[in-house]
Backbone of each chain as nested JSON, in Angstrom:
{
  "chains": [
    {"id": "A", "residues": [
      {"number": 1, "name": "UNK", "atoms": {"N": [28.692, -22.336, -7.805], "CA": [27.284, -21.994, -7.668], "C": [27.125, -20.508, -7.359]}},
      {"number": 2, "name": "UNK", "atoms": {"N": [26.232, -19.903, -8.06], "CA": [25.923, -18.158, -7.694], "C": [25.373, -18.235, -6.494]}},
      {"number": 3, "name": "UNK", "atoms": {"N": [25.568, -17.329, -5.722], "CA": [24.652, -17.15, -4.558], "C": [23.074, -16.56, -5.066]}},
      {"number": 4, "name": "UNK", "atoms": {"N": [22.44, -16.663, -4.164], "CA": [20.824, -16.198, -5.149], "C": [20.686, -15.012, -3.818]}},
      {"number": 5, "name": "UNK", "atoms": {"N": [19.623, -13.609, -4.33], "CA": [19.496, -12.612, -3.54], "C": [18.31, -12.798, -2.695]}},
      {"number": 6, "name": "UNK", "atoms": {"N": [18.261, -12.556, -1.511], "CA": [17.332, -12.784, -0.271], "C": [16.288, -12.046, -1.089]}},
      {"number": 7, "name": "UNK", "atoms": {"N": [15.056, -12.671, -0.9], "CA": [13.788, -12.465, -1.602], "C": [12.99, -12.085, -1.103]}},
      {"number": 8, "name": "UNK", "atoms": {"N": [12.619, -10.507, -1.589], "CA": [11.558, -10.145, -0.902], "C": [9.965, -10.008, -1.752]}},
      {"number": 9, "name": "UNK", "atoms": {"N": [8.727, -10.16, -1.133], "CA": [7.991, -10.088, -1.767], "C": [7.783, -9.654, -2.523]}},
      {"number": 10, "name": "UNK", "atoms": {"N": [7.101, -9.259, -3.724], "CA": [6.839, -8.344, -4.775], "C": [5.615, -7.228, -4.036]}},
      {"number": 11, "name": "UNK", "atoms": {"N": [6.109, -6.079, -4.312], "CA": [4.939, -4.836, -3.953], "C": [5.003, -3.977, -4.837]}},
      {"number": 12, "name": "UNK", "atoms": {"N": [3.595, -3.516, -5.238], "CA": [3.313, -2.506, -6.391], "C": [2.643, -1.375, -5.643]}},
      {"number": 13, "name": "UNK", "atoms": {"N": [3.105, -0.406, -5.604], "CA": [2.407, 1.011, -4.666], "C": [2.48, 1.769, -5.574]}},
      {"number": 14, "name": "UNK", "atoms": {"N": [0.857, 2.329, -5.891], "CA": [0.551, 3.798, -6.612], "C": [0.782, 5.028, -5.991]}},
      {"number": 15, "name": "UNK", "atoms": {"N": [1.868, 5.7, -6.402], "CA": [1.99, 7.094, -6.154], "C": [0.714, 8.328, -6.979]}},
      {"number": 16, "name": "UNK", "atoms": {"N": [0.12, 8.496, -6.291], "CA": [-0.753, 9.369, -7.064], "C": [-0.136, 10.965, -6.439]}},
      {"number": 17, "name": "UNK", "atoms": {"N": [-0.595, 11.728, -8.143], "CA": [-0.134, 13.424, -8.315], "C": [-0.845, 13.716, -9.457]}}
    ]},
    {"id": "B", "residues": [
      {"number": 1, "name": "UNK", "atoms": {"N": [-8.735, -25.489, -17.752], "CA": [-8.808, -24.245, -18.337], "C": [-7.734, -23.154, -18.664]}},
      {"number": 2, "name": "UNK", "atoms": {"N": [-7.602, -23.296, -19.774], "CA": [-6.105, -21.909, -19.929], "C": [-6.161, -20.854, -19.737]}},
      {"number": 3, "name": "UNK", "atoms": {"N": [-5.734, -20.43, -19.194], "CA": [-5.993, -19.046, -18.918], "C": [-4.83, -18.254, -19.943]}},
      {"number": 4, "name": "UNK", "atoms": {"N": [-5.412, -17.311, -20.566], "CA": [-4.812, -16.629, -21.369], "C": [-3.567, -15.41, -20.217]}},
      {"number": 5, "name": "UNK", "atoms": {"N": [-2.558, -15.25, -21.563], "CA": [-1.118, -14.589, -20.867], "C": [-1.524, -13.203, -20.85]}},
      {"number": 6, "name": "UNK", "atoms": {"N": [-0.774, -12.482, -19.291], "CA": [-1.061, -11.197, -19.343], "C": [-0.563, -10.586, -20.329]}},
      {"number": 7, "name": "UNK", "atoms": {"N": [-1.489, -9.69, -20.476], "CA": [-0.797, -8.258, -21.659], "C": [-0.112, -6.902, -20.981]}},
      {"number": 8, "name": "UNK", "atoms": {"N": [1.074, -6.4, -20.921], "CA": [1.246, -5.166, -20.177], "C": [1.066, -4.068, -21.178]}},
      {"number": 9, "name": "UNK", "atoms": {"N": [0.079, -2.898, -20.828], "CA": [-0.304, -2.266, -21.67], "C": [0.698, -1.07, -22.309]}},
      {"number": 10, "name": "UNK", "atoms": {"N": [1.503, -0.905, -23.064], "CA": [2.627, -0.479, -23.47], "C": [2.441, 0.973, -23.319]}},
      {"number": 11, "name": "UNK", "atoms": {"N": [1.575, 1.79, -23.253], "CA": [1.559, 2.717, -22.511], "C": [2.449, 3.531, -21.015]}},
      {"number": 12, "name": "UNK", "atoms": {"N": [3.021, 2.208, -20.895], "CA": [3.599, 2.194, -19.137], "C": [5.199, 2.163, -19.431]}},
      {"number": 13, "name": "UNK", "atoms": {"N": [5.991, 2.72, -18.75], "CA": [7.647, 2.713, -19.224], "C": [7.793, 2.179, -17.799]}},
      {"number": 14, "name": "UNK", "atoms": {"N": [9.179, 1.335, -17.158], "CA": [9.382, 1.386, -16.225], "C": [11.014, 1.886, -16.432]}},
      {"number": 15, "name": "UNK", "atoms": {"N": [11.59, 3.034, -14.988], "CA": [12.388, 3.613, -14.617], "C": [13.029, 3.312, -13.93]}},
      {"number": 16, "name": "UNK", "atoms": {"N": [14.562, 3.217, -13.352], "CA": [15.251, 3.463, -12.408], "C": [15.34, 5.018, -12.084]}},
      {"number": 17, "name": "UNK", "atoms": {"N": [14.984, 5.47, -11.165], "CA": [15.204, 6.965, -10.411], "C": [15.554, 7.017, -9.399]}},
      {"number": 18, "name": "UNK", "atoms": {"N": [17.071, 7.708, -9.241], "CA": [17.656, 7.855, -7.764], "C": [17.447, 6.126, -7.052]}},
      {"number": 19, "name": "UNK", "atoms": {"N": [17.864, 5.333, -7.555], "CA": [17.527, 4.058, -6.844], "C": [16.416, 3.309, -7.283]}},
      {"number": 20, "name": "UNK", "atoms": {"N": [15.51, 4.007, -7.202], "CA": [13.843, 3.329, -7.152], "C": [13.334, 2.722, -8.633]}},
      {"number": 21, "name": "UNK", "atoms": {"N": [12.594, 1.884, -8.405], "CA": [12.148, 1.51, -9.461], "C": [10.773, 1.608, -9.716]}},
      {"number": 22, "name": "UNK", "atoms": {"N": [10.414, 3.047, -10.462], "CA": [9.125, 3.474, -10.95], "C": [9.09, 2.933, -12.121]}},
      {"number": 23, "name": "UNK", "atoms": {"N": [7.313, 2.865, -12.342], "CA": [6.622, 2.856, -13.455], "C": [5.668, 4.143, -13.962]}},
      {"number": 24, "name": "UNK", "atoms": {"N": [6.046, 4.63, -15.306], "CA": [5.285, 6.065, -15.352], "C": [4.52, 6.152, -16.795]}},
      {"number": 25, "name": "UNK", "atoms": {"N": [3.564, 6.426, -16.544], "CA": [2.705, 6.173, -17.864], "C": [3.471, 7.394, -19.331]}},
      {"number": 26, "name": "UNK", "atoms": {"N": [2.93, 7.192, -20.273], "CA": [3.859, 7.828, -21.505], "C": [2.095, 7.865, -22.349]}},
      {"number": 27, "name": "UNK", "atoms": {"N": [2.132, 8.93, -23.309], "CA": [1.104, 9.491, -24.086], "C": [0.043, 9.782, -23.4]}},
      {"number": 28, "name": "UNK", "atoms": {"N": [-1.122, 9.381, -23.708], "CA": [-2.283, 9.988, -23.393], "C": [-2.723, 9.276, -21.813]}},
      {"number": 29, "name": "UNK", "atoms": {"N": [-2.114, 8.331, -21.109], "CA": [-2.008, 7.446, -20.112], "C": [-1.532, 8.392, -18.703]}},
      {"number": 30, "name": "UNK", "atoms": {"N": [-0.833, 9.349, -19.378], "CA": [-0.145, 10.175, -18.468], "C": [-1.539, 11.422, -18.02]}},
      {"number": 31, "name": "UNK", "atoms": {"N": [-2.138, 11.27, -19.032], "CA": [-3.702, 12.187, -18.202], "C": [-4.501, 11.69, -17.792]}},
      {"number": 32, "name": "UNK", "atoms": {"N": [-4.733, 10.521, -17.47], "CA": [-5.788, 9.286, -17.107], "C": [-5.247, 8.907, -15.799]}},
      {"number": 33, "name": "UNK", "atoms": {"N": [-3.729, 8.7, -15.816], "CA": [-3.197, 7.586, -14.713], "C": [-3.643, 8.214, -13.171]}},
      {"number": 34, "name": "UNK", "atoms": {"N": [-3.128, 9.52, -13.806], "CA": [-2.805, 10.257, -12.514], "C": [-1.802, 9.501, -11.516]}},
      {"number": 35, "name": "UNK", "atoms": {"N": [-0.549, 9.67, -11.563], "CA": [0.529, 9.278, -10.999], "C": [1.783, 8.289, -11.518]}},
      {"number": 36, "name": "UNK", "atoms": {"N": [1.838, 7.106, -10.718], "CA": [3.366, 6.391, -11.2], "C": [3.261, 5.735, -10.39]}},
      {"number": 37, "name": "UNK", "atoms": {"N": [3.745, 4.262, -10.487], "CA": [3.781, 2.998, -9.395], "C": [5.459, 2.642, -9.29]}},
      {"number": 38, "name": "UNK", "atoms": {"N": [5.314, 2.439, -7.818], "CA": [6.365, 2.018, -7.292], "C": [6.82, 0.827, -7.041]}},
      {"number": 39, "name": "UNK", "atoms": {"N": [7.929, 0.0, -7.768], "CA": [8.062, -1.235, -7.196], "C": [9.335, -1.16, -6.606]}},
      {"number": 40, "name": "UNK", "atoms": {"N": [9.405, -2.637, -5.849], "CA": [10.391, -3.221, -5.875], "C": [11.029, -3.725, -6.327]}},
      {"number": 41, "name": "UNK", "atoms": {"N": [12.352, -4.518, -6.389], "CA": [13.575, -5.159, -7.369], "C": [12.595, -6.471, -7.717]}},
      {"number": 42, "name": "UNK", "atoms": {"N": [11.857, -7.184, -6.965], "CA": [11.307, -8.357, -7.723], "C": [10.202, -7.827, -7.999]}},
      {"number": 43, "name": "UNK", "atoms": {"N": [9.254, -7.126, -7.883], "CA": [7.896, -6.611, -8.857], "C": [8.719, -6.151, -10.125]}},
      {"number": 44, "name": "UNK", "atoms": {"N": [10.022, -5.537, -9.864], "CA": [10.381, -4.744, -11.3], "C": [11.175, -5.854, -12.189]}},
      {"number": 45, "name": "UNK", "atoms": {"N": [11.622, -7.048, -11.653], "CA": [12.019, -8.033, -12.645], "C": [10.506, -8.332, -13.508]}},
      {"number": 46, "name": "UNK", "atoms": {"N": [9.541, -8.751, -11.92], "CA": [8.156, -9.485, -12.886], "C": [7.598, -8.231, -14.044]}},
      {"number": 47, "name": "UNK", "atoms": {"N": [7.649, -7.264, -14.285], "CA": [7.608, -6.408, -14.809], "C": [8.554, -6.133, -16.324]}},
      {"number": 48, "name": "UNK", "atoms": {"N": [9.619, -6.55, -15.905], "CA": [10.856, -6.612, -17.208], "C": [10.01, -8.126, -17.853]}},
      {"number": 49, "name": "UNK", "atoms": {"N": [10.1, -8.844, -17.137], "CA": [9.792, -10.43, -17.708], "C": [8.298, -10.258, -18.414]}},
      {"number": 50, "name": "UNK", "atoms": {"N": [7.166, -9.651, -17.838], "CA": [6.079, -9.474, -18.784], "C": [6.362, -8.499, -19.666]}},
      {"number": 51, "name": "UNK", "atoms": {"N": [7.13, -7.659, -19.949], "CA": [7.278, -6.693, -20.621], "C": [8.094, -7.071, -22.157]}},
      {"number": 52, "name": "UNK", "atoms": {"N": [8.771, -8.401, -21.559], "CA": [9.631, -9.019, -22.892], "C": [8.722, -10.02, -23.243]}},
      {"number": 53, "name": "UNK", "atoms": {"N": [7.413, -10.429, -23.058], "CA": [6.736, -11.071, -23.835], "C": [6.385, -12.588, -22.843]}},
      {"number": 54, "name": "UNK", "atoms": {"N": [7.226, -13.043, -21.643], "CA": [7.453, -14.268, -21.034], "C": [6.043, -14.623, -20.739]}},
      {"number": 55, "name": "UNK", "atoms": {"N": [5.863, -15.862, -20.18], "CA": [4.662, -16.033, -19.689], "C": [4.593, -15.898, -17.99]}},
      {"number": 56, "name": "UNK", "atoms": {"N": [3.653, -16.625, -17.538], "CA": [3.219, -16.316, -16.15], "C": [4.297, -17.589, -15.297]}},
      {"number": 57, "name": "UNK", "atoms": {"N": [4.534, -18.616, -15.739], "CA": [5.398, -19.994, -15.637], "C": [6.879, -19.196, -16.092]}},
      {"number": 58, "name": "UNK", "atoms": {"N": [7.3, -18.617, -17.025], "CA": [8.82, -18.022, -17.592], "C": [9.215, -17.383, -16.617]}},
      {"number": 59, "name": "UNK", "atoms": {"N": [7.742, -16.237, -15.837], "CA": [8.505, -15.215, -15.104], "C": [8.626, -15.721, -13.678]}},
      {"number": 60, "name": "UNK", "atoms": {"N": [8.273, -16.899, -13.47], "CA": [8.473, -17.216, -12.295], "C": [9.496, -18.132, -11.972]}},
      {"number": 61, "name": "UNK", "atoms": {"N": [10.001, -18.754, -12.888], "CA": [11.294, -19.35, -13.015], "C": [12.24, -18.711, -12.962]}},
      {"number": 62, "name": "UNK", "atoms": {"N": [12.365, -17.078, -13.712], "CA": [13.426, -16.274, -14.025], "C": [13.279, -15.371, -12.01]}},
      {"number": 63, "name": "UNK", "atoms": {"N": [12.299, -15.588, -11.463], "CA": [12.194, -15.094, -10.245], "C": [13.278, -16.267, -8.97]}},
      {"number": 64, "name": "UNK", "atoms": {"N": [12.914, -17.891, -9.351], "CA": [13.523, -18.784, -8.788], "C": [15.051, -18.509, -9.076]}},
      {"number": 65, "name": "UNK", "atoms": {"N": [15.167, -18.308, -9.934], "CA": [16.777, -18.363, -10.977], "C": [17.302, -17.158, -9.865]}},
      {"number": 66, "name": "UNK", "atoms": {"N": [17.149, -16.133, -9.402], "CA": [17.494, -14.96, -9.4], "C": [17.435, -14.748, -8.05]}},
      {"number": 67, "name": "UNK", "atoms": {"N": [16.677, -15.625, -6.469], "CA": [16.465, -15.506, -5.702], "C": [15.897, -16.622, -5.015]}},
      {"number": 68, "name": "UNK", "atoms": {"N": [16.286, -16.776, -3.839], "CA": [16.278, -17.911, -3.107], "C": [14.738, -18.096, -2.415]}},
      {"number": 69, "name": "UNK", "atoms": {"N": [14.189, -18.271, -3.481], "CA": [12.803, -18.561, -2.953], "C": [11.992, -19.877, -4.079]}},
      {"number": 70, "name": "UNK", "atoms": {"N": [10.794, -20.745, -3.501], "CA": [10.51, -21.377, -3.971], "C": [9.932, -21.321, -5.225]}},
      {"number": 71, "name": "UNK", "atoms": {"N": [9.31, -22.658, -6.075], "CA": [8.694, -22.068, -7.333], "C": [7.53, -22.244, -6.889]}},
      {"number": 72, "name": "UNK", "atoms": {"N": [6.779, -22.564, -6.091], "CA": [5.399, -22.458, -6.201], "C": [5.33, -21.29, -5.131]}},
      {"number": 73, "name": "UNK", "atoms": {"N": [6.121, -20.601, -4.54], "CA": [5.837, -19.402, -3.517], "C": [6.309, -18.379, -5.357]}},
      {"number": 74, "name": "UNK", "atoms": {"N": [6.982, -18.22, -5.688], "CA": [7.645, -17.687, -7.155], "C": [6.143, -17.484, -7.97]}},
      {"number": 75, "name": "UNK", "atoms": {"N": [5.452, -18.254, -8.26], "CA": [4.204, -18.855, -9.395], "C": [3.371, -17.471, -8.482]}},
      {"number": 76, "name": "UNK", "atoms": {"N": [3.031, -17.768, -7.375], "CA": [1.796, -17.173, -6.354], "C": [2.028, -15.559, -6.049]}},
      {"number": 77, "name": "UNK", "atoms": {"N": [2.896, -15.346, -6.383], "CA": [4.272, -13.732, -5.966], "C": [3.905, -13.279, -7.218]}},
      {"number": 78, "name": "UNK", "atoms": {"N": [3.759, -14.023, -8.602], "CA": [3.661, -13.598, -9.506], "C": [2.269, -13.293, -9.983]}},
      {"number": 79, "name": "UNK", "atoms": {"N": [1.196, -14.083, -9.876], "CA": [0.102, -13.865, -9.937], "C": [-0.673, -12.794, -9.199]}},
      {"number": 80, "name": "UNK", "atoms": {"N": [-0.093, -12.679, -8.217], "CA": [-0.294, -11.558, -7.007], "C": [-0.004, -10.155, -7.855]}},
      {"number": 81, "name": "UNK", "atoms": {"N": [0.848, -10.331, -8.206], "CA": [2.031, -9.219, -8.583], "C": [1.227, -8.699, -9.684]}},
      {"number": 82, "name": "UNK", "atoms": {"N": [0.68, -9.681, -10.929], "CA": [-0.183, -9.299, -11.799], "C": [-1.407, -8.65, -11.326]}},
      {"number": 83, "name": "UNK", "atoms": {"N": [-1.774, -9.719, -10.473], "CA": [-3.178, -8.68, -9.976], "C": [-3.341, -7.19, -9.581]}},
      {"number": 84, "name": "UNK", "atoms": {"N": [-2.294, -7.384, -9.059], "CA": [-2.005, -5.889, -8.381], "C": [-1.684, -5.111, -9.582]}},
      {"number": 85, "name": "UNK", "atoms": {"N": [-1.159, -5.415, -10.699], "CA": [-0.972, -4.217, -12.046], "C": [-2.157, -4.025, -12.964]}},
      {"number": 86, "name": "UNK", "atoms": {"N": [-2.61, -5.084, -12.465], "CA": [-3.988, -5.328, -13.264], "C": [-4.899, -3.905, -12.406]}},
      {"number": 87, "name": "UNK", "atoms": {"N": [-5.044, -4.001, -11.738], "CA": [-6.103, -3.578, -10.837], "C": [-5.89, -1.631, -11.299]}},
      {"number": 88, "name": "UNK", "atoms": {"N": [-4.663, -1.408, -11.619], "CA": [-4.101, -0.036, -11.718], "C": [-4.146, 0.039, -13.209]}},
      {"number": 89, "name": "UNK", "atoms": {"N": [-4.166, -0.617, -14.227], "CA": [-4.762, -0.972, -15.258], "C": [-3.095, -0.986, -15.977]}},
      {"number": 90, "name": "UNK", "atoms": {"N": [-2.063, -0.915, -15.484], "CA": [-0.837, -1.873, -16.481], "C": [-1.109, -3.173, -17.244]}},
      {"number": 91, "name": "UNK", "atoms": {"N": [-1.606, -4.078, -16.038], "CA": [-1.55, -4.72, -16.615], "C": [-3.324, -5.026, -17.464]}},
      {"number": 92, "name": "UNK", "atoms": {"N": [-3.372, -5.423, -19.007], "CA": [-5.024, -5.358, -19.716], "C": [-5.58, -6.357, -18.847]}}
    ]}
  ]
}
């Protein structure tokens, strides 16, 4: 069995320039 | 009611840089956007997975597959996840 990767939420952050 | 599949507006490239996983607009997107979005390793899978065409159910399976989290917390992460690209206008 694969181990599965500790899950972190999904976050989308706009860098504005 | 069906709700129709997101569209990611192809305008948008996503990057690995120095680690990070940006998204940076390409053509005329790049004078409008004003900037570049930052994700994380699972926003940037849900991102690969809408980007290859999957649906909203595909990319949340390929999220279960890949990480030890549930499918209906997976389904809700994803819809979230859309909203949030939506809102910055990636996603149509």
């Amino acid at each position: 069995k694969t181990e599965k990767k500790t899950y972190e939420e999904p976050t989308v952050q706009k860098v504005e320039f | 009611m069906q709700m129709s599949e997101p569209q990611l507006n192809k305008d948008f490239v996503l990057r690995k840089v120095c680690g990070v996983n940006v998204v940076l607009p390409t053509g005329l997107q790049v004078k409008d956007f004003g900037g570049a979005l930052n994700l994380n390793d699972t926003a940037a899978l849900i991102f690969e997975q809408l980007q290859a065409g999957k649906t909203v159910e595909e990319t949340a399976a390929a999220l279960v597959a890949a990480y030890d989290v549930t499918p209906e917390k997976a389904l809700a992460d994803v819809q979230k996840t859309i909203d949030s690209l939506r809102e910055t206008g990636v996603v149509d």
